[in-house]
N, C-alpha and C positions, 0 to 999 in steps of 0.2 A: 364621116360627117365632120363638117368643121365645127366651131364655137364663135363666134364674133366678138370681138372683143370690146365690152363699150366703154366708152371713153368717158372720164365724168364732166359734168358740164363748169363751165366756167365759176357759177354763182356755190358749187360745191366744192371746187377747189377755195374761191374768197373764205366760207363758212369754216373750212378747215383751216385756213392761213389763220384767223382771226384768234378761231380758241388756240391754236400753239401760241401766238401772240399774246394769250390774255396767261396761258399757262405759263407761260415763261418769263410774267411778270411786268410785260409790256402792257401797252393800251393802243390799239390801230382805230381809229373812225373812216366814214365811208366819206370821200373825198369828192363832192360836186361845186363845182366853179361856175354860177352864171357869167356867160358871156364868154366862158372860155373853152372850147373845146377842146377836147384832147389830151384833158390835168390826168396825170395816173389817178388809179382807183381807192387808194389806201394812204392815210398818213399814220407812220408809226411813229411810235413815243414810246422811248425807254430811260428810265433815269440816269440823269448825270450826263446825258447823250445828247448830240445836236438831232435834230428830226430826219424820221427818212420816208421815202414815198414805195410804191410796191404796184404797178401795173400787175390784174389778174387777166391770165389768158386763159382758154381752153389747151387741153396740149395740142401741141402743132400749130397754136394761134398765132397769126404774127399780127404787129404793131401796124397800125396804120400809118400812113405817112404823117398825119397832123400829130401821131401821139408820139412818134419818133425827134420830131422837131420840140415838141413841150417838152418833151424828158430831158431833150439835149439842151434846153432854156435853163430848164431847172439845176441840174449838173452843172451849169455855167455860173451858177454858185455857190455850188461846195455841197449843193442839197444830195444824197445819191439817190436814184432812183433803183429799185430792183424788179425786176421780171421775173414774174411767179406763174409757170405756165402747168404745175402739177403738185400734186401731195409730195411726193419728194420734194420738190425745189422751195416747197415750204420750209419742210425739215432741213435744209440746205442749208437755208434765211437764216433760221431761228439757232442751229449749229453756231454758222459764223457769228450770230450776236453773241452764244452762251459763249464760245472763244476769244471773243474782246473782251469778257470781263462779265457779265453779267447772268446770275441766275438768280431765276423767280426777282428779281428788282435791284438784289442785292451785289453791288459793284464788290470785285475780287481780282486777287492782283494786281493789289493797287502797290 
């Protein structure tokens, strides 16, 4: 007998991204642009840091072409964007921020 493996949905991975985000001392809002389609999902904010953005996919989701060309807009000034396509690559995110310097708000090794 197999098992299927289900996969969790896109708006379950954001929901997860958000609390390691709020737990780690960050703040992320949900990111909609009139008139613009395509702006990643997520603006994160952590202290003492420039802002970063966070496209949520489902796993295995890929980027559509308009959200490939806005992300590469955005990056064209220094903003990063990150692809968040699972609970790990949450934990990945949130890893690499506590690695530059930051836990729960508070900047180290400075």
């Amino acid at each position: 007998m197999y098992k299927s493996v289900v996969q969790p949905l896109e708006k379950e991975i954001e929901a997860y991204f958000a609390h390691k985000v709020k737990a780690a001392g960050g703040w992320t809002i949900k990111f909609q642009s009139e008139g613009n389609a395509g702006v990643p999902d997520r603006i994160v904010f952590w202290p003492d840091r420039p802002i970063e953005f966070a496209e949520i996919k489902r796993p295995g989701g890929k980027l559509r072409p308009l959200q490939v060309s806005m992300c590469k807009k955005i990056s064209t000034f220094g903003v990063p964007v990150y692809i968040v396509d699972s609970k790990e690559a949450a934990d990945q995110y949130i890893g690499g921020c506590l690695r530059a310097g930051f836990i729960n708000g508070e900047r180290v090794n400075q």
